[in-house]
C-alpha positions as CSV (number, residue, x, y, z in Angstrom):
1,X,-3.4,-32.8,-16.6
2,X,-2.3,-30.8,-13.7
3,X,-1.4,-27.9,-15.8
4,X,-5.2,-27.4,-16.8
5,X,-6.7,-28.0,-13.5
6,X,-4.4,-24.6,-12.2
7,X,-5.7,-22.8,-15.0
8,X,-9.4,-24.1,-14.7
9,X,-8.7,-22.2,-11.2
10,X,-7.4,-19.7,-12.5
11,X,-10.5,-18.9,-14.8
12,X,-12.6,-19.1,-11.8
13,X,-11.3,-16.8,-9.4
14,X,-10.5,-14.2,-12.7
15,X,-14.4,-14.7,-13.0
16,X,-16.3,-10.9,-13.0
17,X,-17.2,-10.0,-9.2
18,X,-21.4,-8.9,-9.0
19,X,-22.1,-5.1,-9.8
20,X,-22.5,-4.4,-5.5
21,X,-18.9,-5.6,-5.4
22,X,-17.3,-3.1,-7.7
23,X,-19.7,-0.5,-6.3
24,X,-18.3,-0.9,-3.1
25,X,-14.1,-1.2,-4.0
26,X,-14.9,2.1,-6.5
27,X,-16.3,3.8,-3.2
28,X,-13.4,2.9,-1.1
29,X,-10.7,3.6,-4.1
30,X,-12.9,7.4,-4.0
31,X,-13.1,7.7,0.0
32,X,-9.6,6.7,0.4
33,X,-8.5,9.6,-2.3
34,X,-10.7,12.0,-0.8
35,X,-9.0,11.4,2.8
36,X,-5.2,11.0,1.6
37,X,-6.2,14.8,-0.4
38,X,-7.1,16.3,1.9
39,X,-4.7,15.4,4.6
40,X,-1.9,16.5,2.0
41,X,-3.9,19.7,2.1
42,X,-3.9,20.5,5.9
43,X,-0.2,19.4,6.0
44,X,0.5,22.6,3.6
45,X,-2.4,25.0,5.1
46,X,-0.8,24.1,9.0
47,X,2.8,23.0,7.9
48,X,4.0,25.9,10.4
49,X,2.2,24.5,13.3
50,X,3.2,20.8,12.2
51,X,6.5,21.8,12.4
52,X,5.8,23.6,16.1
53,X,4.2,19.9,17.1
54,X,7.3,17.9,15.9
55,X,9.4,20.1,17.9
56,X,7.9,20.0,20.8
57,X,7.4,16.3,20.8
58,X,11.4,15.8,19.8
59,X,12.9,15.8,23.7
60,X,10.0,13.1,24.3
61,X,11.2,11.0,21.7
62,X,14.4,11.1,22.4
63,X,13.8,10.2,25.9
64,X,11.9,7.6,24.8
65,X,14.8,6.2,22.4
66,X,17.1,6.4,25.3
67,X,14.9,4.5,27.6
68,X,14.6,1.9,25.4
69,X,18.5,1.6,24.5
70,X,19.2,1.2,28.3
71,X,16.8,-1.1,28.4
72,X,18.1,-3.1,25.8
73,X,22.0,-2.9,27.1
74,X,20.9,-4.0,30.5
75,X,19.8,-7.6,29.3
């Protein structure tokens, strides 16, 4: 009895989802793509000048790692 009340469940929330539903996941699937392609291709076109950021931002970091390690040791 319980058994096919889970899967009565189950067959309703597998039911189809309406046409505007699937339009808007297959648009945000696309747009997400779109965004994650082309931030891979900036990464290679400025990987010099990432590289330039990432050292520059290193010491800050670092200081920032410290802080929180002192901070942590004085409790």
């Amino acid at each position: 009895m319980m058994a096919e009340e889970e899967k009565k469940d189950m067959e309703k929330k597998e039911e189809k989802k309406p046409a505007s539903e699937a339009a808007k996941t297959f648009l945000k699937i696309v747009l997400g793509l779109i965004f994650v392609l082309g931030g891979l291709a900036l990464v290679v076109v400025w990987w010099k000048e990432l590289l330039s950021v990432i050292k520059g931002t290193l010491g800050l970091f670092l200081i920032m790692v410290g802080a929180i390690i002192l901070a942590i040791a004085k409790e």
